[in-house]
C-alpha positions as CSV (number, residue, x, y, z in Angstrom):
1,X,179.5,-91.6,-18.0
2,X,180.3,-90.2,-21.7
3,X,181.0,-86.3,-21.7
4,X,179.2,-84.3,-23.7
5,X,178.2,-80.6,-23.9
6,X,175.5,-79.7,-22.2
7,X,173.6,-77.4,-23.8
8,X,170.4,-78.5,-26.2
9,X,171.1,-81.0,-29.2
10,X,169.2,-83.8,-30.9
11,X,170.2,-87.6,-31.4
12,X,168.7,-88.1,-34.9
13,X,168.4,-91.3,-36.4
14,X,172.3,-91.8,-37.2
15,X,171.7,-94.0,-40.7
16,X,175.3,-95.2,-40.8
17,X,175.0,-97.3,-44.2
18,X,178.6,-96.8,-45.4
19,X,180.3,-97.3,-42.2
20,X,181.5,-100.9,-43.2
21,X,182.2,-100.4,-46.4
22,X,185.8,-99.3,-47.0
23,X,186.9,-96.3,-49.1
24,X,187.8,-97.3,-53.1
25,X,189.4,-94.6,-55.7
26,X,186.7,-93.3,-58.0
27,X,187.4,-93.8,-62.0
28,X,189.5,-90.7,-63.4
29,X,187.3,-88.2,-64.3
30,X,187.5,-86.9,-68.3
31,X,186.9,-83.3,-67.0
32,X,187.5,-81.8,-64.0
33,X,185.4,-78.5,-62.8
34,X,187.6,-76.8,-60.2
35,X,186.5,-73.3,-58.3
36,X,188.6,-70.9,-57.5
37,X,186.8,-70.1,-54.0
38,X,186.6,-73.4,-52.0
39,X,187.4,-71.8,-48.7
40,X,186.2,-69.1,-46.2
41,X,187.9,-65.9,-47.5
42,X,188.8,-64.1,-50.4
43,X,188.9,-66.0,-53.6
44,X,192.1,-67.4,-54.9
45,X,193.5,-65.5,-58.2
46,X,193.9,-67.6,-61.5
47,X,197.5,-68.1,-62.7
48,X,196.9,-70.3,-65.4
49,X,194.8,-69.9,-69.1
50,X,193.1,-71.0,-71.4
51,X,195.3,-74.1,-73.4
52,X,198.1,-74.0,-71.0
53,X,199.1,-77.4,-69.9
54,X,199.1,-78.4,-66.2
55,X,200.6,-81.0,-64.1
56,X,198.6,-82.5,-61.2
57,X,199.3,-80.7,-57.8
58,X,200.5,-77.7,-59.7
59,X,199.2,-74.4,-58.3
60,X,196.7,-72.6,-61.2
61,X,195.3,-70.5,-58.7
62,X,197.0,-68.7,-56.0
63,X,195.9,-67.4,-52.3
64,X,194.5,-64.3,-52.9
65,X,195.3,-62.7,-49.2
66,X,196.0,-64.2,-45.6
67,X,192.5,-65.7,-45.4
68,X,192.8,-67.4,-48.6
69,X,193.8,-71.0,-50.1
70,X,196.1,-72.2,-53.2
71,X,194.4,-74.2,-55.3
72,X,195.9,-76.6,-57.2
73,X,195.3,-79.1,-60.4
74,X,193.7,-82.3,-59.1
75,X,195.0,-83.7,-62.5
76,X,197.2,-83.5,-65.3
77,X,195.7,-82.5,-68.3
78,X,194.5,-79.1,-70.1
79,X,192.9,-76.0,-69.5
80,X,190.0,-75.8,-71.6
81,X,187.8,-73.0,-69.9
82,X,188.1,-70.4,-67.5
83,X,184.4,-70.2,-66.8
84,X,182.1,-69.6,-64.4
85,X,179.8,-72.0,-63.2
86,X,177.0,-73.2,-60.4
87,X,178.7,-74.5,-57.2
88,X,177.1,-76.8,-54.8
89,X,175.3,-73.4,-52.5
90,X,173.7,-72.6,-56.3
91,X,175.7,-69.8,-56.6
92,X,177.8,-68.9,-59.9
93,X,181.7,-69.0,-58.7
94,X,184.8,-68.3,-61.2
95,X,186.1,-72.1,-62.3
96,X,189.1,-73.6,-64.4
97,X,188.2,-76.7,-66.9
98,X,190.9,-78.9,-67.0
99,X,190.6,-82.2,-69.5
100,X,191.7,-84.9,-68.0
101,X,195.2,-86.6,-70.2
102,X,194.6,-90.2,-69.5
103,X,198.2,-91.2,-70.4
104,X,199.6,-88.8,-68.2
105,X,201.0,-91.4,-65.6
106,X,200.7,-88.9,-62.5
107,X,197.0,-89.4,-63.1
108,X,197.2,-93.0,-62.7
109,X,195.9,-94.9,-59.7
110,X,197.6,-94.1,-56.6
111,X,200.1,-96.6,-55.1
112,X,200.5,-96.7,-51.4
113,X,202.7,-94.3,-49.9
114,X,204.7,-96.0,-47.4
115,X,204.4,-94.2,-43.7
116,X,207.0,-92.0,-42.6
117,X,206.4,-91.8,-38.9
118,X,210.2,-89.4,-38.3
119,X,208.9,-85.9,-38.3
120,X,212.0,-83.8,-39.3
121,X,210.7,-80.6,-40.7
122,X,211.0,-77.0,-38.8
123,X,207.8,-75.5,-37.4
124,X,208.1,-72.6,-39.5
125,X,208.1,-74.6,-42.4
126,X,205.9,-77.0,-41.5
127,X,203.0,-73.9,-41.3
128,X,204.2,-72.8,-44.4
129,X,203.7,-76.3,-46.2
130,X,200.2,-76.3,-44.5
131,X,199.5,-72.6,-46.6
132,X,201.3,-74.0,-49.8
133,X,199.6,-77.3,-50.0
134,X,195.7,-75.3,-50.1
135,X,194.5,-77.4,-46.8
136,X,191.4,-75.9,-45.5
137,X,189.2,-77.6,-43.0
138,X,187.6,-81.1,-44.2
139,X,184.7,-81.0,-41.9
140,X,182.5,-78.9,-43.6
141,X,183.7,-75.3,-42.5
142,X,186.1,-75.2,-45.1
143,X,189.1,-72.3,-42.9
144,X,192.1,-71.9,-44.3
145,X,194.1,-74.1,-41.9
146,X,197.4,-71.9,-41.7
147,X,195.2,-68.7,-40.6
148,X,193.8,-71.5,-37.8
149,X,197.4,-71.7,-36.8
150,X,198.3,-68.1,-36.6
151,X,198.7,-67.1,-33.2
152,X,198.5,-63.6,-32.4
153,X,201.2,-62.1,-29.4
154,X,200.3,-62.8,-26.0
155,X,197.7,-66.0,-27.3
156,X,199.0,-69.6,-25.7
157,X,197.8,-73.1,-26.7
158,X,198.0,-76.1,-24.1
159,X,195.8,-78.5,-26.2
160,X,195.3,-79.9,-29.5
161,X,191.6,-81.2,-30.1
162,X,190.9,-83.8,-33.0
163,X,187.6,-83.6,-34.5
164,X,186.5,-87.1,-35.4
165,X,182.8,-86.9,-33.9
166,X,181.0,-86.8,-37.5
167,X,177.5,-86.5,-35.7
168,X,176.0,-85.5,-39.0
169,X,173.6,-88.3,-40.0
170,X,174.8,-90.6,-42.8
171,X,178.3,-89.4,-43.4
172,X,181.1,-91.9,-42.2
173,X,184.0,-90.6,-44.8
174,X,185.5,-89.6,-41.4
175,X,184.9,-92.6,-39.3
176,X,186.3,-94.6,-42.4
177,X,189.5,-92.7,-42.7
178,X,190.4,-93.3,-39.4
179,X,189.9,-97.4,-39.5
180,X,191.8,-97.6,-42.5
181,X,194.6,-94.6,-42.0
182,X,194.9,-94.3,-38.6
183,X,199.0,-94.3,-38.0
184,X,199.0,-91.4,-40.5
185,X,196.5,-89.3,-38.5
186,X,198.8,-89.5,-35.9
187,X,201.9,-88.7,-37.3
188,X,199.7,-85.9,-38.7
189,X,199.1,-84.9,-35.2
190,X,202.4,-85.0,-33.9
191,X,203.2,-82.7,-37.0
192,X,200.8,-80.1,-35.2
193,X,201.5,-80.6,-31.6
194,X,205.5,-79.9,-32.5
195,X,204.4,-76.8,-35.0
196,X,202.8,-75.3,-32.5
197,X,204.7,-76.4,-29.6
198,X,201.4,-77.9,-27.8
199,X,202.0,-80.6,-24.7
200,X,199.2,-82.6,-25.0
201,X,196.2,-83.3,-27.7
202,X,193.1,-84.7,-27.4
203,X,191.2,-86.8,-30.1
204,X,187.7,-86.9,-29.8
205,X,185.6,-89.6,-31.3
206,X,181.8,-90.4,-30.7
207,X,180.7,-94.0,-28.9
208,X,179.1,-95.1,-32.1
209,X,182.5,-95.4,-33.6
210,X,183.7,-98.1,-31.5
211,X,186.2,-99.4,-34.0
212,X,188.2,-96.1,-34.1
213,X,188.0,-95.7,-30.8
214,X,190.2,-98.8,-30.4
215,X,192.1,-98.2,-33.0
216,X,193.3,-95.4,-31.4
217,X,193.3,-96.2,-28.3
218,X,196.0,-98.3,-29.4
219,X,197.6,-96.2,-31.6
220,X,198.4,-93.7,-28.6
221,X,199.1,-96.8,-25.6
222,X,202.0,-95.1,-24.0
223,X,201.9,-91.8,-25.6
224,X,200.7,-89.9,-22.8
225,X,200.5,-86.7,-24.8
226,X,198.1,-88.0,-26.9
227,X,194.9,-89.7,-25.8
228,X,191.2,-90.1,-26.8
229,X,188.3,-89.7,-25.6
230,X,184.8,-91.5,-26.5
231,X,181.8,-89.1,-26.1
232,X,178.3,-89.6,-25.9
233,X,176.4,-89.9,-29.7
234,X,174.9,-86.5,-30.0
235,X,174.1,-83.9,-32.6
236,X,175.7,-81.1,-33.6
237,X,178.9,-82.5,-31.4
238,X,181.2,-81.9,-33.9
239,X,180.3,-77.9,-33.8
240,X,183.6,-76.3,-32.5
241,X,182.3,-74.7,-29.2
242,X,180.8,-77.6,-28.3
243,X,183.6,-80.4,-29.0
244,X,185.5,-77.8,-26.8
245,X,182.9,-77.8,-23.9
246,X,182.6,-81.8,-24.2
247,X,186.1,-82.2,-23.9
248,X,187.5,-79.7,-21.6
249,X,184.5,-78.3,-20.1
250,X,185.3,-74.6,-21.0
251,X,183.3,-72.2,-22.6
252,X,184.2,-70.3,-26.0
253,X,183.2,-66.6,-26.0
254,X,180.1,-65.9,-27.6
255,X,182.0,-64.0,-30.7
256,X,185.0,-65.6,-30.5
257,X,187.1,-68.8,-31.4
258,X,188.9,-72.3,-29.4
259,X,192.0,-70.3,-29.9
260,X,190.4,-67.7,-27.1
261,X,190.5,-70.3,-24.6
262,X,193.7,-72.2,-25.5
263,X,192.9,-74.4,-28.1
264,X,192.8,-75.5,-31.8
265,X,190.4,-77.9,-33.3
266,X,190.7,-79.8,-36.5
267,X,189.2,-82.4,-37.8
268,X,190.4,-86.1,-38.9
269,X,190.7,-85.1,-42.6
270,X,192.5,-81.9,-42.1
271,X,195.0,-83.9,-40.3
272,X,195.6,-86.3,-42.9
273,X,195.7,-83.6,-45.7
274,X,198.4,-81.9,-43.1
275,X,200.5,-85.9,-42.4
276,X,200.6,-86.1,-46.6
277,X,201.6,-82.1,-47.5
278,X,204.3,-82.5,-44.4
279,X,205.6,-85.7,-45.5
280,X,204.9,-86.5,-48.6
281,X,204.7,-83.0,-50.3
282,X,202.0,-83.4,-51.6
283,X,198.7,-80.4,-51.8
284,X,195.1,-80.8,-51.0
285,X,193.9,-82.0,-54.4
286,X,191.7,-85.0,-53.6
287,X,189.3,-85.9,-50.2
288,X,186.9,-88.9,-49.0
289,X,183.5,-88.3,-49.9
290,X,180.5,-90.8,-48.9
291,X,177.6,-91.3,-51.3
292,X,175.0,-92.5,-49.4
293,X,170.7,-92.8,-49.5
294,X,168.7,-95.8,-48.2
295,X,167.8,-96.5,-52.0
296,X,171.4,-96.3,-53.7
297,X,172.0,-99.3,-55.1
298,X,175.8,-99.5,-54.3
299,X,176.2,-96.3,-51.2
300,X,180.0,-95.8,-51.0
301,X,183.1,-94.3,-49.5
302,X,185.0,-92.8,-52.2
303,X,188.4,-91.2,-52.8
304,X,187.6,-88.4,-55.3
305,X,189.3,-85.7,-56.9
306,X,188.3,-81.9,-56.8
307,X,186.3,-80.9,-59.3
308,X,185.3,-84.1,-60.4
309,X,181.2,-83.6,-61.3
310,X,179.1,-85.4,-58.6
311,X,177.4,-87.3,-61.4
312,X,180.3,-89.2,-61.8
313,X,180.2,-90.7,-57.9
314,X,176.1,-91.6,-58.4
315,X,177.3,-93.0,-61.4
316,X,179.7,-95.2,-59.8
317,X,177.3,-96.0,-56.6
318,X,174.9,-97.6,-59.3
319,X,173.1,-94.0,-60.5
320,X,169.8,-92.2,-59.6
321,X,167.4,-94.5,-57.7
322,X,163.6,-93.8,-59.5
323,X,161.5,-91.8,-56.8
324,X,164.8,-89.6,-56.1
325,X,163.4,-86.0,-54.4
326,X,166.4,-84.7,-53.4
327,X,170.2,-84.7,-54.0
328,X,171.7,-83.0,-50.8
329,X,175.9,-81.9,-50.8
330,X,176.4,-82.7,-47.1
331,X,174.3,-84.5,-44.6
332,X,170.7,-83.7,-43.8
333,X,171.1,-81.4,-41.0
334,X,173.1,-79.3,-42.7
335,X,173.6,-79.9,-46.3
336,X,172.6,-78.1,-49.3
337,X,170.1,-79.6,-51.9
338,X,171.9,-79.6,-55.4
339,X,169.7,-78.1,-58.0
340,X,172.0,-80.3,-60.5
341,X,174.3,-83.4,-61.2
342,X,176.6,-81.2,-63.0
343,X,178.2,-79.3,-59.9
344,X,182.2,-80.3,-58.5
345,X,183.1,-81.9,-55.6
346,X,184.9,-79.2,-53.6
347,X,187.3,-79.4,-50.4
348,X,184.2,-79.0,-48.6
349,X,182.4,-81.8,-49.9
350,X,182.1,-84.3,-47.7
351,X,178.8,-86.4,-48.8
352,X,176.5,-86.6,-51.2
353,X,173.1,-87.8,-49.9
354,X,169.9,-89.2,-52.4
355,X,167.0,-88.5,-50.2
356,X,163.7,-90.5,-52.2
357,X,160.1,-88.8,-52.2
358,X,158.5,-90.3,-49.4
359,X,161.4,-88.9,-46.9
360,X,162.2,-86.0,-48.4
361,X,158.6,-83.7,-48.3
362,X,158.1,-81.2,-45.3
363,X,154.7,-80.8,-43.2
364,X,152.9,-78.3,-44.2
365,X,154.5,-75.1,-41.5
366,X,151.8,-74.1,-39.2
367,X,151.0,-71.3,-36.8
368,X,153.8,-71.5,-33.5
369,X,152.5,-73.4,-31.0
370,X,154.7,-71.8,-28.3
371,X,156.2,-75.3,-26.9
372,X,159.4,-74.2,-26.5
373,X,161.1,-77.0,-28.3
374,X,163.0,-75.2,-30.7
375,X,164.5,-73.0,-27.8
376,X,165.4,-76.6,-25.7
377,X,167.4,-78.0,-28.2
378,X,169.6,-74.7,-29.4
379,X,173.1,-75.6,-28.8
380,X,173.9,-72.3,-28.8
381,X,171.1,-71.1,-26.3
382,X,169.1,-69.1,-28.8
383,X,165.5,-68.2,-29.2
384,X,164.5,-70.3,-33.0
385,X,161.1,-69.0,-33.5
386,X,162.0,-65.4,-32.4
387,X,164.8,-65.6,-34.8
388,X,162.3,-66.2,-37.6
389,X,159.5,-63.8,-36.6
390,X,162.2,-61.1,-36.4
391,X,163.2,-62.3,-40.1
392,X,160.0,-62.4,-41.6
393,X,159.4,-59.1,-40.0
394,X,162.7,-57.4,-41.3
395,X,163.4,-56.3,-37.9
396,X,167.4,-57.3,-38.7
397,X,168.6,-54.9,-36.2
398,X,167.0,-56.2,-33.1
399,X,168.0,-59.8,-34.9
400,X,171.4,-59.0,-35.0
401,X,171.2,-57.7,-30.9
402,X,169.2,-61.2,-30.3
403,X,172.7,-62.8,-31.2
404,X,171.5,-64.6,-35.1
405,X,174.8,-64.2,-36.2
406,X,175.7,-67.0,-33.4
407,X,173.4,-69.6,-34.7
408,X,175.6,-72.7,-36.3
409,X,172.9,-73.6,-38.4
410,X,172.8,-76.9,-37.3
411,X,169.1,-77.5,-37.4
412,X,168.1,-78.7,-34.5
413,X,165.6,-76.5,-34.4
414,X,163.3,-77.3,-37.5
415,X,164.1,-81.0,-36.9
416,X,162.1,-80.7,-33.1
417,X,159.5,-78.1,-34.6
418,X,156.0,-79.7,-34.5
419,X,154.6,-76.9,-36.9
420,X,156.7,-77.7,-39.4
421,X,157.8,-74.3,-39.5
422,X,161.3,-73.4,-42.1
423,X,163.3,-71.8,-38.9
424,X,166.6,-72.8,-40.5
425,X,166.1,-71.6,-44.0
426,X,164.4,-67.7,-42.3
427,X,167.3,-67.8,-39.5
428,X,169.5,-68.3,-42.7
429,X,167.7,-65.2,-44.8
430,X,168.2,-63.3,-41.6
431,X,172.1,-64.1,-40.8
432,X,173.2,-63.2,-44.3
433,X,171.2,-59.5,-44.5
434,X,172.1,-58.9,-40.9
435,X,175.8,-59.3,-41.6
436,X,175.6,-57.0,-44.6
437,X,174.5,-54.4,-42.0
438,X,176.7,-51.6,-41.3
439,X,178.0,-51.4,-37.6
440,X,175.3,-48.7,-35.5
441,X,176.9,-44.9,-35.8
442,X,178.0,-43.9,-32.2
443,X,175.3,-41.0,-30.8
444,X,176.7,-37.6,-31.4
């Protein structure tokens, strides 16, 4: 029987479309948008202005602290504007403009790198390339990957988990970057295992995915360090806490991380951003990104660099369908509708999804029928539709001891909801006031 974890989740209509369709470079873009926060953490700081000219992979804005990322110049060109502009959460984040020089030859299509499978770098430095090069997680989360790696004194790691799940409806930039670069993933892996001095990793990969399963699975014959594991198609697998439960059966602590209970998770991406800054030298300055909808004319798998505008990979997957209602950055589970074209890619931009009219309207929301549905399916145990009363209450105090600040977001919960009723987006509201909240004064 497939493992999975066993607490709630949803099997959604998976809407694979791009899954056979291998990953192609998307044409140079003439401008490039890039924003200096791209992670979790502080901000990085601008080193570059106005007219300077910059090289691609050159650092123009630096890690502003530990929980940071460099950022660095997905192409060779010149700074136009230091601007800010709207991001893909519609929020209005500090940016560098860089025109694109299309005679510079670094921006010239790619060749193949060839694969360097030795791995003779120090694990010292290996942790520092991984801070230098601006990797952050490529599954969504967007974490510094160095700080992932820090361990504090008296923390031990026996196992390396690989996140190639990609559970989120639609998306398959994942699922295509293993087909078609599997040996590098696994040098990539190796890189980390002998970093952090780990015996064994485990690379986890949903059945639907059968191809990269046995691509693997050969990949790793007589590496007994290394293995991988098929799990049963479920949503929100690919959620930390519960890749960890699937795999190894332990629990992670309510408020804490994989690294609590011996572990470090990364996904597929992150690996291969880690394989090409290790051996190649080379920093975080393009990703895989699938454009995808059921109307697209040409839906896609497309190498892209940051800051490239998201009209430019419509564009190339045959433009706007007519009777578009919704452009999402992401999957539908999780994404985030785009209020405009005109926004970057990002290091966390792992789709782009056209959703037309007819699939994209709610049900009108309704009074709570108490059917407990919402409650069933939490992955993290939770209580959905007290969540959302609490919210629309502003009773943030007793939301916050009712554990909101736990809830991945996933939503699960207004997928099952017969009402129709917006759990996610109040649950949201109600996360992001309760965490502004000062911590409760002891009694005197």
């Amino acid at each position: 029987m497939l493992r999975t974890f066993p607490k709630g989740g949803i099997h959604p209509p998976e809407n694979k479309l791009t899954s056979g369709r291998p990953i192609r470079r998307l044409p140079l873009p003439k401008e490039v948008y890039v924003p200096v926060s791209q992670h979790i953490g502080i901000p990085a700081e601008i080193v570059v202005d106005r007219k300077d000219k910059v090289q691609r992979g050159q650092v123009i804005a630096k890690s502003g602290g530990f929980v940071s990322s460099n950022i660095h110049a997905p192409v060779s060109g010149t700074v136009t504007k230091l601007d800010k502009i709207i991001d893909t959460r519609g929020y209005k984040k500090q940016c560098i403009v860089i025109r694109t020089d299309p005679r510079d030859p670094s921006n010239l299509e790619e060749a193949n790198y060839p694969l360097i499978d030795e791995i003779t770098t120090e694990p010292s430095e290996i942790l520092e390339r991984i801070s230098q090069s601006g990797i952050v997680g490529l599954g969504g989360a967007t974490f510094p990957s160095h700080v992932k790696l820090h361990l504090r004194e008296g923390q031990h790691l026996d196992c390396l988990i690989i996140n190639g799940v990609e559970c989120e409806p639609y998306l398959t930039a994942d699922h295509r970057l293993m087909l078609e670069k599997g040996p590098e993933i696994l040098v990539g892996i190796r890189i980390l295992m002998h970093a952090l001095g780990v015996p064994r990793a485990i690379i986890g990969i949903e059945n639907n995915k059968r191809d990269a399963i046995a691509i693997f699975g050969e990949l790793t014959r007589g590496n007994p360090d290394i293995r991988v594991a098929a799990l049963q198609v479920k949503y929100p697998q690919g959620g930390e806490k519960q890749l960890v439960r699937a795999l190894l059966n332990r629990e992670v602590p309510k408020n804490g991380l994989p690294l609590d209970v011996g572990v470090v998770v990364h996904n597929v991406g992150t690996i291969f951003a880690i394989y090409q800054a290790v051996q190649h030298n080379r920093p975080l300055t393009e990703r895989v990104v699938t454009v995808t909808g059921k109307r697209l004319a040409n839906p896609s798998n497309f190498w892209v660099r940051i800051g490239t505008p998201v009209a430019d990979l419509i564009a190339a997957a045959g433009g706007l369908p007519e009777g578009t209602r919704k452009i999402v950055s992401g999957g539908p589970m999780m994404g985030k509708a785009l209020k405009s074209t005109d926004v970057p890619v990002t290091k966390g931009t792992s789709g782009i999804l056209i959703i037309p009219e007819d699939e994209a309207s709610r049900g009108e929301p309704a009074a709570c029928i108490r059917c407990g549905e919402c409650v069933s399916v939490c992955p993290m145990g939770l209580e959905p539709h007290l969540l959302m009363n609490l919210t629309e209450k502003s009773m943030f105090k007793r939301a916050a001891a009712e554990d909101i600040l736990t809830c991945i977001e996933c939503g699960s919960c207004s997928y099952v909801c017969p009402s129709h009723r917006p759990l996610l987006d109040y649950i949201r509201f109600g996360k992001s006031i309760t965490k502004q909240l000062e911590p409760k004064n002891p009694a005197p």
